[in-house]
N, C-alpha and C positions, 0 to 999 in steps of 0.2 A: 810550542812552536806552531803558527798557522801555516800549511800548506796552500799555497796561493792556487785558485783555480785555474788548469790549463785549457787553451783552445788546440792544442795539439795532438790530434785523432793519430791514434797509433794504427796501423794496418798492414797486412801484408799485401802486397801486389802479387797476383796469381798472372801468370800466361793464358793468352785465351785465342781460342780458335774457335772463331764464326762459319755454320755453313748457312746461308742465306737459302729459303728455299721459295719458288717461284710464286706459290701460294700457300692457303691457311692451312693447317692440317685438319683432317676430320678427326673428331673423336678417336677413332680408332685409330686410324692413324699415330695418333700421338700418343695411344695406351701401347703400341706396338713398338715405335720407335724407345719410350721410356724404357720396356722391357728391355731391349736387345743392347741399350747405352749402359744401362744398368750391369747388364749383366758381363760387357767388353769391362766398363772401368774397372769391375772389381778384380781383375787377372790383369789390368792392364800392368806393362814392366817395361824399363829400360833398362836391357843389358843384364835381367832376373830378377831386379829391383822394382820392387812396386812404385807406382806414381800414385803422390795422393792427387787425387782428381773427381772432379764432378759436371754437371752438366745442369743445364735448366732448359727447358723450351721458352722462348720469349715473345711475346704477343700473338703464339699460335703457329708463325712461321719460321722464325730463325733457332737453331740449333745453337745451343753456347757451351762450348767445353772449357773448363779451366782447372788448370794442373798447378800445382807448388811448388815451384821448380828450388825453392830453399831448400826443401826437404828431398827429394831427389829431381834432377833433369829429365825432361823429354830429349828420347837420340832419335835422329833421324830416322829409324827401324820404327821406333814406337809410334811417331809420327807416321809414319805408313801403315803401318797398322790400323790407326786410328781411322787413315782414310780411306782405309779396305773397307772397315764396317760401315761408313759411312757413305762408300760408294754401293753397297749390296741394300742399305737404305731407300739409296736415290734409288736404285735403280728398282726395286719393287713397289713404290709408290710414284714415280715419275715426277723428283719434286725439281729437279733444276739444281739442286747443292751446289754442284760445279761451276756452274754458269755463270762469269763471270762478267759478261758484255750484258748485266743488264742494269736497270735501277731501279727502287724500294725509295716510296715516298711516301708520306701522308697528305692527303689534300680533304677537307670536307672532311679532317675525322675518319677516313677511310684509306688503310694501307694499301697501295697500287705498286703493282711490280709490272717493268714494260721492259722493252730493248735498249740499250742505250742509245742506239741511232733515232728508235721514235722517241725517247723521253729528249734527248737533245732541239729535234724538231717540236716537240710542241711547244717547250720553251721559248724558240726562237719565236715560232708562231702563234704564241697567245694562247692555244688550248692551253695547257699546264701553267696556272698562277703558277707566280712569282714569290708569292705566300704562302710557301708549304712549306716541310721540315723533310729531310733526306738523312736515311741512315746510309749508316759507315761501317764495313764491314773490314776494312783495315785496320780496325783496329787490334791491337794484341797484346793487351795487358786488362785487367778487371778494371782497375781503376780509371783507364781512358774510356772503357765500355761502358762504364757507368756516368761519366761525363759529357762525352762527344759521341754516342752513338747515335740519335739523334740530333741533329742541328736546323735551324734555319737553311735556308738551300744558299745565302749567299753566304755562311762561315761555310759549310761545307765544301766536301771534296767537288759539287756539281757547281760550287758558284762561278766557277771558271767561262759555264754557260750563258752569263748572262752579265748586261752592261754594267 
């Protein structure tokens, strides 16, 4: 009996929670921040229950945490948790995590993080091409992270900005 080739990629979908931060990490920085995620995930628990869970830094700036929630759920508690450490992050590096009125784009090959009232204006007004790609930090599953985290600025959440 031949088994016919399949194109159906088996995978789990993991939960994910992006903290965007306002700029690039320094080296050290991001040998400090690894430590400290490192060392949260491995005690991290919902309800006693370990979460499998892990992290990446991705292109220097944004924080990516992704949990298994097949194998056990993130609760509300753990989720606060997560954003204790996260907040004792921002706040010893001053990176912006929280900050959520701004926008992350690439123009010229060069990731630029602004406010969202200036990034709207330049839009309107011609500084900021029209031809750039804009991440998306709504996202919250692996699989969409891996797909639609970058987009073009008119499939994006910012296409709304422009004609």
């Amino acid at each position: 009996m031949k088994i016919e080739e399949s194109t159906i990629v088996e995978t789990n979908d993991y939960r994910v929670i992006i903290y965007p931060a306002s700029r690039t990490f320094t080296p050290k920085e991001s040998k400090v921040i690894t430590e400290k995620l490192y060392d949260f995930l491995a005690t991290w628990a919902a309800h006693g229950k370990p979460l499998s869970s892990s992290f990446k830094i991705e292109k220097k700036q944004f924080i990516v945490v992704c949990v298994d929630e097949e194998i056990e759920a993130a609760s509300g508690c753990s989720i606060d948790s997560l954003g204790g450490i996260m907040r004792e992050i921002d706040h010893e590096f001053q990176l912006g995590l929280f900050d959520r009125m701004k926008a992350t784009f690439v123009e010229n090959n060069e990731i630029k993080t602004m406010k969202l009232q200036d990034f709207r204006n330049g839009l309107k007004n011609g500084e900021i091409s029209q031809n750039i790609e804009v991440f998306d930090f709504s996202k919250n599953t692996y699989l969409a992270f891996l797909s639609d985290f970058l987009l073009p600025l008119r499939r994006s959440w910012a296409g709304i900005y422009v004609d």
